[in-house]
C-alpha positions in Angstrom: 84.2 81.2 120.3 80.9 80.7 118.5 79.3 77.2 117.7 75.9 77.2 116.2 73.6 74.7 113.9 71.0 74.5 111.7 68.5 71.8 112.5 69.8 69.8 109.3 73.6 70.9 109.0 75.7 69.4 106.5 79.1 68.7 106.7 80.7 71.5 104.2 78.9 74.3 106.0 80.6 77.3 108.9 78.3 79.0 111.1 80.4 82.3 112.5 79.4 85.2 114.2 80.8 88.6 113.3 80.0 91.2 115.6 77.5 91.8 118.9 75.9 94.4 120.2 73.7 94.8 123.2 70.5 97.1 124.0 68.3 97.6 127.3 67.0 94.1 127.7 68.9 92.3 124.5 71.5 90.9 122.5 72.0 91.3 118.9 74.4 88.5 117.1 74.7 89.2 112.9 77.2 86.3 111.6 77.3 84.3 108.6 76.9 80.4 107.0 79.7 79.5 104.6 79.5 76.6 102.3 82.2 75.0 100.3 81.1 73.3 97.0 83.0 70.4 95.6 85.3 72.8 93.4 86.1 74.6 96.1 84.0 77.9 95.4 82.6 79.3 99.1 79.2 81.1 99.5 77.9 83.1 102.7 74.7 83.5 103.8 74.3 86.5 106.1 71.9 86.2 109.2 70.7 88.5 112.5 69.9 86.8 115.7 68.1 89.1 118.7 68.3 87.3 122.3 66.1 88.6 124.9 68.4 89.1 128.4 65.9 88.1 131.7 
């Protein structure tokens, strides 16, 4: 399972990764932030994360 947060996270929003891949010397996470509004509509926000591997 993934758990990741923003440095000011509020309490209606998901952050999910999707899918990883690796390369020589790396790690590539791509997930997304959903938010719930009061009416119940959702929105995503799409993001990449690279982690170097030591």
């Amino acid at each position: 399972m993934w758990s990741s947060r923003f440095a000011s996270p509020q309490d209606n929003e998901r952050d999910s990764a999707v899918g990883v891949a690796f390369g020589p010397d790396y790690l590539m996470v791509g997930g997304a932030v959903s938010t719930e509004a009061e009416d119940g509509h959702v929105t995503f926000e799409w993001w990449l994360r690279r982690f170097a591997l030591g």
